[in-house]
PAMARRO-105618 format. One record per residue (C-alpha): residue number from 1; residue in three letters; y, x negated, z. Coordinates in nm, 3 decimals. Each point is the difference from the previous one (the first is absolute). Layout:
N
PT seq type       v       u       w
PT NUM  ALA       Y       X       Z
...
REM end
This chain:
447
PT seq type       v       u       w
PT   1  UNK  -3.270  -1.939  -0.474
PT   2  UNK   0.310   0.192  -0.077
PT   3  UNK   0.000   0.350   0.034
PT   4  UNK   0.049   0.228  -0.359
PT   5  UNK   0.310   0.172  -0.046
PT   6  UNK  -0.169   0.316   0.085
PT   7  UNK  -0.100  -0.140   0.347
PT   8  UNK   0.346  -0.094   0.060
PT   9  UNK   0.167   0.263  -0.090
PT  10  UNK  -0.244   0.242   0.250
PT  11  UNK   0.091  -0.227   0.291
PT  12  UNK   0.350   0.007  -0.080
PT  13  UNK  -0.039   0.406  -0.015
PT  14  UNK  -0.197  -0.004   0.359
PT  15  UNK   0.265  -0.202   0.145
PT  16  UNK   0.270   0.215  -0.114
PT  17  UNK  -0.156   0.366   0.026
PT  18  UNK  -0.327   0.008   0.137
PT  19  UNK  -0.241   0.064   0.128
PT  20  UNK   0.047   0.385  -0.012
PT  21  UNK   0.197  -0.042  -0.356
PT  22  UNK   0.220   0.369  -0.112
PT  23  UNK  -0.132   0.201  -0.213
PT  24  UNK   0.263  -0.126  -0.306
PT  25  UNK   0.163  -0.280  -0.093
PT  26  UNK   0.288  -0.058  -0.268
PT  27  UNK   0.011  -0.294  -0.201
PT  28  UNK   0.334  -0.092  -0.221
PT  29  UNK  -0.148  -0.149  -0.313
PT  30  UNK   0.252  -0.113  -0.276
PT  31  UNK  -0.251  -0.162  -0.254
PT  32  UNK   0.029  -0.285   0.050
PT  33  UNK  -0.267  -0.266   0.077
PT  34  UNK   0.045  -0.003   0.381
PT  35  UNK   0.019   0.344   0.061
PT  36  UNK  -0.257   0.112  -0.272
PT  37  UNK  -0.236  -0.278   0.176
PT  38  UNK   0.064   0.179   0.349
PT  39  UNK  -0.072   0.365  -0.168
PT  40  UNK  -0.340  -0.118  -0.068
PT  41  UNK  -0.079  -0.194   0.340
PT  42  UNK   0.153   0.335   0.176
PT  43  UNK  -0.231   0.188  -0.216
PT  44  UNK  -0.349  -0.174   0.028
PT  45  UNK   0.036   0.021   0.346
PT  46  UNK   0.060   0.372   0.053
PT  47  UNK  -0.363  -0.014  -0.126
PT  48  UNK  -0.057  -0.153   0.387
PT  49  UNK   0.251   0.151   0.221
PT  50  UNK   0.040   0.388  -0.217
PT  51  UNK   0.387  -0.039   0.005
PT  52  UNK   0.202   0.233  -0.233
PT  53  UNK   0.256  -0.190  -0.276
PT  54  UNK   0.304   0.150  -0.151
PT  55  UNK   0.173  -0.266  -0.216
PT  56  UNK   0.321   0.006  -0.117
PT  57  UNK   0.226  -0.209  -0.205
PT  58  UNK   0.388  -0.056   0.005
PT  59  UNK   0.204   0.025  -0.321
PT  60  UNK   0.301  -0.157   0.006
PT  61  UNK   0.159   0.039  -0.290
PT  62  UNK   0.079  -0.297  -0.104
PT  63  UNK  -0.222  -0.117  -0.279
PT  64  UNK  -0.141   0.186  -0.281
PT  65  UNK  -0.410  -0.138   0.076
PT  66  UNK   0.072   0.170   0.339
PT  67  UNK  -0.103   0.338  -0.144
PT  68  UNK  -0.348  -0.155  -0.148
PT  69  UNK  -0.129  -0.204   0.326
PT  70  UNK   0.037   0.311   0.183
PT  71  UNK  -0.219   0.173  -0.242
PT  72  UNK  -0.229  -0.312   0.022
PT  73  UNK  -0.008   0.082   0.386
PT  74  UNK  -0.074   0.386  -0.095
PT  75  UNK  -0.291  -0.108  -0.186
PT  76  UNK  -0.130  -0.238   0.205
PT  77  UNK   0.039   0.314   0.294
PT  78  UNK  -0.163   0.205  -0.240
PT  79  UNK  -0.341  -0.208  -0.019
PT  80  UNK  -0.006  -0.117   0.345
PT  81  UNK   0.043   0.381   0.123
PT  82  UNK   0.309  -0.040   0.180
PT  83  UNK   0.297   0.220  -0.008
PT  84  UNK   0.300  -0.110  -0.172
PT  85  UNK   0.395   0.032   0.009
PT  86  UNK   0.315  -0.145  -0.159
PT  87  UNK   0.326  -0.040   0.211
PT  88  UNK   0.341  -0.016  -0.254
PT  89  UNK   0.248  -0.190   0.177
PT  90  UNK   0.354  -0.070  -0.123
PT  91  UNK   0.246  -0.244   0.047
PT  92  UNK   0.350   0.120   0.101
PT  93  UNK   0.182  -0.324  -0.124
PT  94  UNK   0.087  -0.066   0.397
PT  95  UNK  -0.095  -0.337   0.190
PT  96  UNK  -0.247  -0.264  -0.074
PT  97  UNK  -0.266   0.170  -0.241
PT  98  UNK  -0.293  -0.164   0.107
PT  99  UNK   0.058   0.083   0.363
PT 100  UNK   0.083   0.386  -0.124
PT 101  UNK  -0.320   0.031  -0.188
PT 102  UNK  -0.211  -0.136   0.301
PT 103  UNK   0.213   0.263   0.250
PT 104  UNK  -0.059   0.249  -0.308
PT 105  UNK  -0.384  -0.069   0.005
PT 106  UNK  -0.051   0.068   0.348
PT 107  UNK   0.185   0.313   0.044
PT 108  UNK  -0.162   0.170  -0.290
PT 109  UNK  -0.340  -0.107   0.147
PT 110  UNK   0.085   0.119   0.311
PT 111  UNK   0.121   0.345  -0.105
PT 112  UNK  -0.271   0.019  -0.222
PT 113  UNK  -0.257  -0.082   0.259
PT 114  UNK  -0.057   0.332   0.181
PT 115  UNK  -0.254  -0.049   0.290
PT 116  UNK  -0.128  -0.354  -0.112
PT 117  UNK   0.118  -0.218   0.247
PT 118  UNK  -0.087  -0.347  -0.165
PT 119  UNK   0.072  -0.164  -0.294
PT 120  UNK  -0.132  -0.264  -0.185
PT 121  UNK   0.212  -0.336  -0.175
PT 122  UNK  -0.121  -0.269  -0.191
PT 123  UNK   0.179  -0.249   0.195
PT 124  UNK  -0.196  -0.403  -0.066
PT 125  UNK   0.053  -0.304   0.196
PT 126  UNK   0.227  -0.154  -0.345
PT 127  UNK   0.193   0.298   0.049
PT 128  UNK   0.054  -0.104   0.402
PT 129  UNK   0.044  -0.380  -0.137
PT 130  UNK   0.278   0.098  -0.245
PT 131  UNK   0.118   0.166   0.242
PT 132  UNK   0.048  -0.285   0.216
PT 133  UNK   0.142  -0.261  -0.235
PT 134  UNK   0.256   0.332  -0.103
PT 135  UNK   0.115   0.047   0.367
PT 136  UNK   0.023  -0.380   0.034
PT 137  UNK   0.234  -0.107  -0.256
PT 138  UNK   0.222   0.291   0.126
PT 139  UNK  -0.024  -0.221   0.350
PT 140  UNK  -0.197   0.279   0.210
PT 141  UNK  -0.112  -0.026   0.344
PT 142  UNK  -0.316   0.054   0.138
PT 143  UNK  -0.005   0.415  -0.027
PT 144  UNK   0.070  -0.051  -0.416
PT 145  UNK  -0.280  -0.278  -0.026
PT 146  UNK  -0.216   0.160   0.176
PT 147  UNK  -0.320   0.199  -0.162
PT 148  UNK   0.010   0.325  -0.131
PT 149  UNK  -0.217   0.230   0.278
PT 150  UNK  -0.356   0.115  -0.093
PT 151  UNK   0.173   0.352   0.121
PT 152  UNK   0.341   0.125   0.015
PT 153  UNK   0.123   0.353   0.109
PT 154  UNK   0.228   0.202  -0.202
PT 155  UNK   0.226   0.243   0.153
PT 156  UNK   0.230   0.242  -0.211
PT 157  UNK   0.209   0.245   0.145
PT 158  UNK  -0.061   0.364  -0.033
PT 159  UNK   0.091   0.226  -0.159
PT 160  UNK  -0.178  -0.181  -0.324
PT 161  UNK   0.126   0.134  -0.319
PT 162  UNK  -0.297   0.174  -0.239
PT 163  UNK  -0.105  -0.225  -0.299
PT 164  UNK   0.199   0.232  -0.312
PT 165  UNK  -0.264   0.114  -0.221
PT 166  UNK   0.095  -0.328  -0.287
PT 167  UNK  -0.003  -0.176   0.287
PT 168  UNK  -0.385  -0.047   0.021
PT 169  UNK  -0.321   0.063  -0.242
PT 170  UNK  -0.372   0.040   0.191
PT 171  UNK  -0.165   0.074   0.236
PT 172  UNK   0.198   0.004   0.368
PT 173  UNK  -0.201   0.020   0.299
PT 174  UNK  -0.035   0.309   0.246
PT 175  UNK   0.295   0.005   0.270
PT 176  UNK  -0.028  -0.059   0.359
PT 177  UNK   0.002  -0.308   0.269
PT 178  UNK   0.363  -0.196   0.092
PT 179  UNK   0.283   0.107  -0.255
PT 180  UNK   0.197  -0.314   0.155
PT 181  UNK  -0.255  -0.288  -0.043
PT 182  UNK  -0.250  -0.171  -0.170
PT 183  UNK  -0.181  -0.346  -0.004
PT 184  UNK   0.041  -0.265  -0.279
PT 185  UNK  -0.355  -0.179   0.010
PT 186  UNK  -0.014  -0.376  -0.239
PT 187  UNK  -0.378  -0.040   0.031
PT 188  UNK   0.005  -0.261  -0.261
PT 189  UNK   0.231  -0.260   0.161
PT 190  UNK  -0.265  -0.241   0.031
PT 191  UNK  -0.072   0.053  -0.346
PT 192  UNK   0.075  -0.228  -0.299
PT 193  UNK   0.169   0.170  -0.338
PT 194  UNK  -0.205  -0.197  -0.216
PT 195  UNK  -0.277   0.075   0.252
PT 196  UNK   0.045   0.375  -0.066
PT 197  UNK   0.026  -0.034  -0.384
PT 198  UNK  -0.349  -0.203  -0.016
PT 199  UNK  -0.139   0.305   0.194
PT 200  UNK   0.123   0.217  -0.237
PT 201  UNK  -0.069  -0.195  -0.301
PT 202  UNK  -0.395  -0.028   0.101
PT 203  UNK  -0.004   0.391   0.071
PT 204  UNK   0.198   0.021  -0.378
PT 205  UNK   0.258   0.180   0.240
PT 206  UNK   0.398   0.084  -0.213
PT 207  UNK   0.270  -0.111   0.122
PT 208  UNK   0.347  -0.063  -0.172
PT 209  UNK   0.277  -0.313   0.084
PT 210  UNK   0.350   0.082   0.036
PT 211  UNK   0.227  -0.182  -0.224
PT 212  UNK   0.242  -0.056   0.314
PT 213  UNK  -0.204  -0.208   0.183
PT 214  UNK   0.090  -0.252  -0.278
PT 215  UNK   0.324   0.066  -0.013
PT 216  UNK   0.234  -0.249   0.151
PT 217  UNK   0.284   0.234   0.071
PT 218  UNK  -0.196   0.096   0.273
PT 219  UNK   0.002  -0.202   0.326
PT 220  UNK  -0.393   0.062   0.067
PT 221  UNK  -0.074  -0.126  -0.433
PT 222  UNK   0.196  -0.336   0.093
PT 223  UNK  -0.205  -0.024   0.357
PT 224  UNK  -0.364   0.071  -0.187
PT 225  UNK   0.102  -0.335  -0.257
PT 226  UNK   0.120  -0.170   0.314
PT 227  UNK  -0.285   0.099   0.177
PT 228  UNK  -0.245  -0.103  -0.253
PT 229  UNK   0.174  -0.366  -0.016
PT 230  UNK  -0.011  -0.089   0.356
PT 231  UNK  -0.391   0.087   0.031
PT 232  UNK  -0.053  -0.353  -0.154
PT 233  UNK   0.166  -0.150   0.298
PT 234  UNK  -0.175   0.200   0.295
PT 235  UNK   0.230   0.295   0.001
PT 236  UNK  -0.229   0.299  -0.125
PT 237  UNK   0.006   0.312   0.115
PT 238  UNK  -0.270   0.027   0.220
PT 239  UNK   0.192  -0.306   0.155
PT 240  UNK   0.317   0.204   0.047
PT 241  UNK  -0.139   0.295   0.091
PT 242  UNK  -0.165  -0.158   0.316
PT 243  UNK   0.351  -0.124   0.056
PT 244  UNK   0.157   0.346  -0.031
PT 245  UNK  -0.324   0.161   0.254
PT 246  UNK   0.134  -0.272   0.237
PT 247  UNK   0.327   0.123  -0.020
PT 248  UNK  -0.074   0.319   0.048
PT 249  UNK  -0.189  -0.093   0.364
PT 250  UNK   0.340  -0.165   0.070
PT 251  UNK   0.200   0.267  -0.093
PT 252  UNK  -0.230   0.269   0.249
PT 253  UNK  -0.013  -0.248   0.286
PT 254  UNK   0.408  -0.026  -0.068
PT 255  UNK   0.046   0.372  -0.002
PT 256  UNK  -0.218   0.059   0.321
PT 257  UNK   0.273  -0.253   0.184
PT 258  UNK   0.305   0.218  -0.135
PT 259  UNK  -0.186   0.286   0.120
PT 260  UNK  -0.052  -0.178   0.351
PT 261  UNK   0.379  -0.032  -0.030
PT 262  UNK   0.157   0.322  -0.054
PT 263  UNK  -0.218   0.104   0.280
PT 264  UNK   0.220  -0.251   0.224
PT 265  UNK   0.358   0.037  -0.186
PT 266  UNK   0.000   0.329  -0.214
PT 267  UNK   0.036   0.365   0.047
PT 268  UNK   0.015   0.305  -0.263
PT 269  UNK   0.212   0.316   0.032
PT 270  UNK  -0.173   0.264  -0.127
PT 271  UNK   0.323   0.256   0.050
PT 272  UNK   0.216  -0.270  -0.230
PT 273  UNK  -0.266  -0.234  -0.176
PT 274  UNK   0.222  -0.278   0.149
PT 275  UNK  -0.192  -0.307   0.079
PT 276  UNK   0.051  -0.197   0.300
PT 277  UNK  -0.043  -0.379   0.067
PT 278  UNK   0.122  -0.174   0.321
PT 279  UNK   0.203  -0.300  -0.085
PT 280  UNK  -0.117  -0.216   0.260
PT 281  UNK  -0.381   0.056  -0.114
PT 282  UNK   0.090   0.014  -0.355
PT 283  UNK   0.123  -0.362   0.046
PT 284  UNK  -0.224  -0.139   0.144
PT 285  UNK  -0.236   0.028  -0.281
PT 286  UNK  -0.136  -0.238  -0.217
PT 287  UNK   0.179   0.034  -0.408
PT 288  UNK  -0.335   0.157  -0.165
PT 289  UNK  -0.041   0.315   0.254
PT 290  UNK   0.377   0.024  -0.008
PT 291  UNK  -0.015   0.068  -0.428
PT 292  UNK  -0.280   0.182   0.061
PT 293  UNK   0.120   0.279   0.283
PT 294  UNK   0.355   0.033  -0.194
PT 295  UNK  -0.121   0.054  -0.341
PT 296  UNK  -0.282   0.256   0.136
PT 297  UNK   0.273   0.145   0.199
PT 298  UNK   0.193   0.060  -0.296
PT 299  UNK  -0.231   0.105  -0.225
PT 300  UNK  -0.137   0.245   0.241
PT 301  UNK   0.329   0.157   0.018
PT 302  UNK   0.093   0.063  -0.334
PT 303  UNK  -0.371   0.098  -0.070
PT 304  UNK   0.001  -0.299  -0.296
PT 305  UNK  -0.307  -0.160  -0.186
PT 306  UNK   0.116  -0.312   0.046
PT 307  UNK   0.160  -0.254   0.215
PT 308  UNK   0.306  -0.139  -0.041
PT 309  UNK   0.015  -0.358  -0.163
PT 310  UNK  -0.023  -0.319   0.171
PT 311  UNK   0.356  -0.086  -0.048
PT 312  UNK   0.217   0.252   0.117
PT 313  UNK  -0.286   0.068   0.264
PT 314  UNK   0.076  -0.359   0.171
PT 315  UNK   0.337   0.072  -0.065
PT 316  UNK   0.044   0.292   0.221
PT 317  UNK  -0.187  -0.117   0.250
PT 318  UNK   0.251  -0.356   0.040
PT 319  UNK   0.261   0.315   0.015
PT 320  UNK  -0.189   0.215   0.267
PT 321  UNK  -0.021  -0.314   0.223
PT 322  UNK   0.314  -0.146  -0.027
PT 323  UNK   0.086   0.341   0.124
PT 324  UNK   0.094   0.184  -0.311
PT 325  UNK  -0.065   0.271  -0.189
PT 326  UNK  -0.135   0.057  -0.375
PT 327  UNK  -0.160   0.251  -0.262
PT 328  UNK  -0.310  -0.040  -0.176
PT 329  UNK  -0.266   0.233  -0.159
PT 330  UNK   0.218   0.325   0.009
PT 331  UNK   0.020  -0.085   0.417
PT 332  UNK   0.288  -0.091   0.255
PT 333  UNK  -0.124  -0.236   0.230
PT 334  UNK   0.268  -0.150   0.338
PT 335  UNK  -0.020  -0.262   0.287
PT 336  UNK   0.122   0.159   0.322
PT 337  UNK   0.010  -0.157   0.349
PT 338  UNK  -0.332   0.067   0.057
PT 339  UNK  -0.156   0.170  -0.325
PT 340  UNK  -0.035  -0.043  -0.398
PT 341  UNK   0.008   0.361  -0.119
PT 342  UNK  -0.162   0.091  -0.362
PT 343  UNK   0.075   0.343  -0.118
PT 344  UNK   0.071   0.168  -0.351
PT 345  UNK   0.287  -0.104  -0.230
PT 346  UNK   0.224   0.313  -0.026
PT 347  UNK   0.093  -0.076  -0.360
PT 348  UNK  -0.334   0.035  -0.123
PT 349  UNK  -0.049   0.359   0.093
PT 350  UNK   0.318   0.160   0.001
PT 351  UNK  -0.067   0.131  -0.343
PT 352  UNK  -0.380   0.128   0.087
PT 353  UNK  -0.035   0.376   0.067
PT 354  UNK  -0.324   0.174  -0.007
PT 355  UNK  -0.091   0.391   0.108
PT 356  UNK  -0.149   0.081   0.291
PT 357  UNK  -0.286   0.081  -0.045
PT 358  UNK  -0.381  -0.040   0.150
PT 359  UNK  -0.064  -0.292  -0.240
PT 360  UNK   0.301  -0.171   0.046
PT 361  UNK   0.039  -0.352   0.045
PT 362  UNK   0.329  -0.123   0.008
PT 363  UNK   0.101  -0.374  -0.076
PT 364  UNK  -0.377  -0.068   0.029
PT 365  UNK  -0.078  -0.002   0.329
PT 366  UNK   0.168   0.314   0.168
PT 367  UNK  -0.154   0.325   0.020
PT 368  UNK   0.223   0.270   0.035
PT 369  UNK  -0.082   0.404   0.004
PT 370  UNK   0.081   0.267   0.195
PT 371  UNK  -0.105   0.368  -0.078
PT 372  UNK   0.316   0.143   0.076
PT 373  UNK   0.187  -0.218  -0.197
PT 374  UNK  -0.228  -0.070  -0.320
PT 375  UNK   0.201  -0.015  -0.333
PT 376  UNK   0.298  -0.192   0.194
PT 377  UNK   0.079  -0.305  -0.045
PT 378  UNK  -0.139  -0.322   0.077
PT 379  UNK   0.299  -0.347  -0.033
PT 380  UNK   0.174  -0.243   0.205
PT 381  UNK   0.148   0.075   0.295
PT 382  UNK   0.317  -0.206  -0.139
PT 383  UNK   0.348  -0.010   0.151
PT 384  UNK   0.044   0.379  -0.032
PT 385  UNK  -0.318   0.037   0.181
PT 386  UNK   0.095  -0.197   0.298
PT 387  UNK   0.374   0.185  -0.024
PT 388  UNK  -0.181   0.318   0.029
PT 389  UNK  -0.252  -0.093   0.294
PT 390  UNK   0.309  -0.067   0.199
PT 391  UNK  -0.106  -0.038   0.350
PT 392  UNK  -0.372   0.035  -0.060
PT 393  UNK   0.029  -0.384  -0.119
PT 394  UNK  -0.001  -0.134   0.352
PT 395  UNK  -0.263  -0.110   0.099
PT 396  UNK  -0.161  -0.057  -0.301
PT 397  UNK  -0.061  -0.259  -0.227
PT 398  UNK   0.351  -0.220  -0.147
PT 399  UNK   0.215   0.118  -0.266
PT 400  UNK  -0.173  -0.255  -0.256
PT 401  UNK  -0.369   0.056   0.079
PT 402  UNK   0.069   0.398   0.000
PT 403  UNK   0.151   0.049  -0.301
PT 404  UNK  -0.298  -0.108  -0.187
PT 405  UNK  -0.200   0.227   0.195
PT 406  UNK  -0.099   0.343  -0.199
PT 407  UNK   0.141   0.336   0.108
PT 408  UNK   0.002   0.369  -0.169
PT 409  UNK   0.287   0.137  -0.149
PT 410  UNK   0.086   0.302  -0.122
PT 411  UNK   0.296  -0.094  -0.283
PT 412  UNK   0.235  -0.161   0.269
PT 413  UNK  -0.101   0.087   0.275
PT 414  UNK  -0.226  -0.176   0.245
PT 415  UNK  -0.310   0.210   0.138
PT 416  UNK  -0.230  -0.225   0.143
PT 417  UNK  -0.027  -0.372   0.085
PT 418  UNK  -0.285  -0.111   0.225
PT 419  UNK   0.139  -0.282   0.114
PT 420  UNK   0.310   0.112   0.137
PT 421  UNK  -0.136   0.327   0.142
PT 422  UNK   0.081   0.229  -0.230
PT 423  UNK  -0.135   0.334  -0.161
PT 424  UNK  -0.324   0.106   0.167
PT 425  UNK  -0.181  -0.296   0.029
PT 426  UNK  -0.324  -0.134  -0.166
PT 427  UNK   0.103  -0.026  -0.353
PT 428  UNK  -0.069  -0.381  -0.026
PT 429  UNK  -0.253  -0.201   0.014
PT 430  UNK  -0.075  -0.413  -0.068
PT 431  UNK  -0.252  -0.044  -0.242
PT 432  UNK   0.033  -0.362  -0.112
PT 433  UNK  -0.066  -0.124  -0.337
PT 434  UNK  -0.088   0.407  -0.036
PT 435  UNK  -0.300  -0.011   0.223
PT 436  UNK  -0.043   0.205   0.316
PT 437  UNK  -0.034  -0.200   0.341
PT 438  UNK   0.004  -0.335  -0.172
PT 439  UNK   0.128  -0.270   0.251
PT 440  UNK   0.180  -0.353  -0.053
PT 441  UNK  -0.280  -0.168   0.155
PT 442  UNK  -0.291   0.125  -0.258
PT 443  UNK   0.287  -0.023  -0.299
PT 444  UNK   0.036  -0.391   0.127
PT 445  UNK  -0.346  -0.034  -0.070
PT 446  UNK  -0.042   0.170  -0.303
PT 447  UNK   0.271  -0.106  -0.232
REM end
């Protein structure tokens, strides 16, 4: 007999947060039928396991019925006994807007949070199928087709910025545990969408569709049709989700290997945030853990979201062998005799200056203070930089990975630069991707 919804969606909890579950959960609930589904499962079983809800709901902007499902969500909040809050996010007009609203969603709800330390999404296994036939006409490898995780962390870098007043509506939750980091949990994953809207429809739940998802200027409208069409022929989307769980063993058992690998060919300067491969070890590789320790490299050192793209990735890599040299992702990366250096791209932070202060964070992985020189500040060490340090340069780190490197000025004049040995010392420290003490090996895994 197959378990209820209910029963599911309390194993899927257990697995993810039990058995000693916190004290308060969040759950991002939009209105729609997924999400407005998961609000109830979430909230019949805090009758079992005592758990605290806040809910809260994104508004983007960007259609007029936004404003009503929210208050469809308030009500709903309202009779369940939950507390209830609406985020107002705006677009800036800058990149891809679909990608901006989903970075925009998760950094209200994580400056929003306060102490809770989990939060909820209505994630299904057609959204993981879509997903997959998405990623596979753009021809991705095994990390793109691989499932969405049941859990993913979230890390932002501190300081966070207050939500303004118009900025939110509600109830926010008391302050307290990691400012930094929170936990994305998709209990529903093995869940259908129709599956959740019969549950809702037999408890006379609300829920409300959004007119994009029938859109076809969108890419995911056109995959739902497609999607729908191939079920016929054996290609559902519990079929391609099983695919894209597959995938994602693939893609662990292939980052364990590049771990195994750096731990042979690949060093980290924590004085430069240079990365270090031997060439000899580097080449002997086979192609897959060769993309995958350069484009971790790189994004590690430019603290990105992303990895480069396949193309350019392979392309580099044909030029690191051959013995060349190349940019890519904001990095520098050379063949030497013996060693393929990666290390920041001066261009791309010549302009950046920052004060110096106790929260700052310079270029998004550098943390630079000093009491003695706070309000100075924080920029490139650039070609005047390595005029000024004169003899101090040698030995240190080469003219090309030190330039990048962050120093404190005062107008023109150098003060301080780690790295070379000047100023008093201590006033830098690594924190990659913004995160204290986090190491390439664990990042490899992660990401």
């Amino acid at each position: 007999m197959t378990p209820s919804l209910d029963q599911r969606f309390a194993d899927a909890m257990g697995a993810a947060l039990g058995p000693d579950f916190p004290t308060d959960i969040a759950l991002a609930v939009s209105g729609g039928g997924d999400s407005m589904a998961m609000l109830t499962l979430a909230h019949n079983w805090t009758h079992t396991w005592g758990v605290r809800l806040w809910v809260v709901t994104v508004d983007h902007g960007l259609r007029p019925e936004a404003a009503s499902e929210a208050a469809l969500v308030r009500e709903t909040c309202e009779e369940l006994g939950h507390p209830h809050a609406v985020l107002h996010w705006r677009w800036d007009g800058q990149g891809n807007l679909m990608d901006a609203a989903r970075r925009g969603r998760l950094d209200m709800i994580g400056r929003w949070r306060g102490g809770i330390g989990h939060v909820l999404l209505a994630h299904t296994r057609d959204d993981v199928a879509e997903t997959f036939l998405m990623r596979l006409a753009r021809g991705s490898g095994v990390d793109g087709l691989s499932a969405m995780a049941p859990m993913r962390q979230i890390h932002q870098p501190a300081p966070q910025r207050a939500l303004a007043p118009e900025e939110v509506v509600g109830a926010r939750p008391p302050a307290g545990g990691d400012p930094q980091r929170f936990e994305i949990v998709r209990p529903c994953l093995d869940m259908g969408r129709e599956e959740l809207r019969h549950y809702l429809r037999v408890l006379n739940g609300r829920w409300v569709e959004d007119p994009s998802n029938e859109d076809p200027r969108y890419d995911r409208a056109r995959i739902r049709r497609l999607l729908a069409e191939l079920a016929p022929h054996g290609l559902d989307a519990e079929g391609l989700a099983a695919t894209a769980g597959r995938m994602a063993r693939a893609r662990d058992t292939l980052k364990a290997r590049a771990a195994e690998a750096w731990a042979r060919c690949g060093r980290l300067d924590v004085t430069t945030g240079e990365m270090v491969l031997t060439r000899a070890g580097f080449e002997t590789l086979d192609r897959d853990t060769q993309l995958r320790l350069l484009a971790a490299s790189l994004q590690f050192i430019a603290s990105a979201e992303y990895r480069p793209r396949a193309a350019p990735l392979e392309a580099l890599i044909d030029r690191l062998l051959s013995g060349g040299a190349g940019t890519l992702l904001g990095c520098e990366a050379r063949t030497g005799r013996e060693e393929i250096r990666l290390y920041r791209e001066y261009a791309v932070v010549a302009e950046l200056r920052v004060p110096v202060s106790p929260q700052a964070l310079w270029d998004g992985k550098w943390r630079v203070f000093h009491e003695d020189l706070a309000g100075f500040e924080i920029r490139a060490l650039g070609e005047e930089g390595w005029r000024q340090a004169g003899r101090a340069r040698e030995p240190g780190p080469a003219h090309a990975v030190a330039r990048a490197l962050p120093a404190i000025w005062d107008g023109d004049q150098l003060l301080a630069c780690d790295a070379l040995g000047l100023g008093p010392g201590g006033t830098t420290a690594l924190w990659p991707m913004g995160r204290e003490g986090l190491g390439f090996p664990s990042f490899l895994l992660s990401h």
